[in-house]
Residue, then its C-alpha position, 0 to 999 in steps of 0.5 A: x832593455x838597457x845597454x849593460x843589461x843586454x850586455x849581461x844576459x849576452x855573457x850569462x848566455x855564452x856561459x850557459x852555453x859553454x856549460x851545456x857543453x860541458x854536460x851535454x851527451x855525458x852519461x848520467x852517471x858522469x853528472x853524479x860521479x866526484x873527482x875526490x871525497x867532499x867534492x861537488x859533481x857535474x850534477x852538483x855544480x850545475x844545479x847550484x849554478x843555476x839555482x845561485x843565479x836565479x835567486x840573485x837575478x830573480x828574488x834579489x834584482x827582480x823581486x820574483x820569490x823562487x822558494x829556492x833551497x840552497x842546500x838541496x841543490x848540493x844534494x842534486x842527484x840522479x839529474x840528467x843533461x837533458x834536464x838540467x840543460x832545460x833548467x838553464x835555459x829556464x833560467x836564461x828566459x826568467x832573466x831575460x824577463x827581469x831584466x826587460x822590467x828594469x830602468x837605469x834607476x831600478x840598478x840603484x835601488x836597494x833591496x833585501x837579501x831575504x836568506x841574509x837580510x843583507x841589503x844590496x843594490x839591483x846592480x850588485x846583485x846581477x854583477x854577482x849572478x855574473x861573478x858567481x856563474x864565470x866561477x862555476x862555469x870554470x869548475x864544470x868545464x875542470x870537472x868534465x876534464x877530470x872526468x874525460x880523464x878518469x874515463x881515459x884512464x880506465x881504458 
């Protein structure tokens, strides 16, 4: 596998994990509870983080249709920990595949983003699965904090 691949499926890995952490042991009624109107749940935010990367990463860099549906994953509802931190490592395996599939050469290739019809490199596309995943991994590790202190409150 090349160097920056490996090197990228170490930091999706770390990011996983910290997010697993953040779900991990938490009620199911913590994954499906908002901090404010129109705001994304734990359930949410996961689901759309998992399902963002492994269309980036999958159908984009690695031409592996998922049938993803983009909005149902800001429906997510009723999802337990120990499912979605199933999903993750699902997706951590399926990118580890792809990933094992591709050359230094295959990271300029340029490939069809089949929602948009935009057309992007393999690189861009997995830089973007990393972009998008360090910006979710950010609002799941805030949204667990709101919650601890929702449930602080309470008491």
């Amino acid at each position: 596998m090349e160097i920056m691949l490996v090197e990228i499926a170490e930091r999706l890995e770390a990011m996983h994990r910290a997010i697993e952490g953040a779900i991990e042991g938490l009620p199911d009624e913590a994954l499906d509870w908002q901090p404010g109107p129109g705001m994304n749940s734990l359930g949410v935010l996961v689901t759309h983080t998992i399902g963002a990367q492994r269309f980036w990463i999958g159908d984009v860099a690695g031409g592996d249709d998922s049938g993803r549906d983009r909005e149902a994953e800001f429906r997510a509802n009723g999802v337990n920990a120990a499912e979605l931190i199933e999903r993750s490592r699902a997706v951590l395996t399926h990118n580890r595949s792809v990933f094992a599939g591709l050359s230094a050469a295959d990271l300029s290739v340029v490939r069809a983003v089949a929602t948009s019809g935009r057309r992007v490199t393999t690189a861009w596309a997995i830089l973007h699965a990393l972009e998008h995943t360090a910006l979710h991994a950010g609002h799941i590790e805030i949204t667990r904090q709101l919650w601890d202190a929702a449930c602080d409150a309470e008491r």
